[in-house]
Every structure is written in structure tokens, then in C-alpha cells.
N, C-alpha and C positions, 0 to 999 in steps of 0.2 A: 192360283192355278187349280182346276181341277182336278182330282185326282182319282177318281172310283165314276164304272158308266153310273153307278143308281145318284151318287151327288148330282150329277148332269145330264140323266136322264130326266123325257118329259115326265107329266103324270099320266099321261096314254100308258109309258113304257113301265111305270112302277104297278099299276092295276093290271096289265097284261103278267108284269113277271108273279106278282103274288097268287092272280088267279092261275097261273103254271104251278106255282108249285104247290096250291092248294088240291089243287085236282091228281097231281102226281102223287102226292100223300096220299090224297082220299082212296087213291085206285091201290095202292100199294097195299094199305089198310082191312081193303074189304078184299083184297086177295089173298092175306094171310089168315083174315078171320074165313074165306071161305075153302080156303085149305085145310084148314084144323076142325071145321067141321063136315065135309063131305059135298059142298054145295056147288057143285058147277055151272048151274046159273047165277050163283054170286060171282063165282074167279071170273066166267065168262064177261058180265056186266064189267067189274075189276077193268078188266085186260081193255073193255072200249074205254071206262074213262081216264084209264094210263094214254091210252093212244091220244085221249084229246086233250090231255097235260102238254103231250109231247106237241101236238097241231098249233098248242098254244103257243108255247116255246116260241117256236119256228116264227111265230107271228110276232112275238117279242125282238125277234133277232132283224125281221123286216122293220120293225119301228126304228129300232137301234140305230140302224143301219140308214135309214131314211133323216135320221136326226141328226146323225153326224154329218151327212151330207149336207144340212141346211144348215149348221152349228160352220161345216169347213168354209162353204159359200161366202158366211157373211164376217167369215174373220179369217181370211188366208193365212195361209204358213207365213212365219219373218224368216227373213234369213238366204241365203246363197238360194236364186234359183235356178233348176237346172236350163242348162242355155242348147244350141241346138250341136251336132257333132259334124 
């Protein structure tokens, strides 16, 4: 059985989540260093490539989400299904 989405995710969904959180780092990073020295065109740039960590994300959660639908397709639930009322 599987047990973790990243064992059973595709490799769409493992490049998506890495490059999420590489970008979420990189912004958090250059927001701290552009805090400690005065540079608001640094924190400002920061703050877009936080946002497209996060766009990534979201694009992760669509794979995710698409994968399990095609993973549910081709191997139904076992077991008691629900009947009509």
C-alpha cells in the first residue's frame, strides 16, 4: 500500500513540489536579507517570488488532485458500496 502523496506522486508532481519550495525559500531569503539591509526593491522582488512559490503550490495541489483522480479511475474502492436510499 502506499502511504505518503510524494511515494505516489507523479514526477510532474515531485518537480512542481520542489520547485514550490525552492522559490518559497529563495523569497523568504532575499526578504530577510533585504530587510537587514534597507533595500526595498530587494523585499519588493522577495514578496513576487514568495507569491510564485505560492502559484506553484496551488499548481501542485492541481496535479495532486488530477493524479488521484486517474490513480481512483483505474483501481476503484473494494469493499461495501454505497447503494441507493
Amino acid at each position: 500500500m502506499i502511504n505518503t502523496y510524494w511515494e505516489a506522486g507523479s514526477p510532474l508532481y515531485k518537480r512542481v513540489v520542489i520547485t514550490s519550495m525552492a522559490l518559497s525559500g529563495l523569497g523568504i531569503v532575499l526578504a530577510l536579507i533585504g530587510a537587514n539591509i534597507g533595500n526595498r526593491g530587494l523585499m519588493y522582488t522577495a514578496v513576487g517570488i514568495i507569491f510564485a512559490g505560492l502559484l506553484t503550490h496551488m499548481v501542485g495541489v492541481v496535479v495532486r488532485t488530477r493524479d488521484m483522480k486517474a490513480y481512483r479511475k483505474q483501481n476503484p474502492p473494494q469493499g461495501r458500496q454505497p447503494g441507493p436510499k
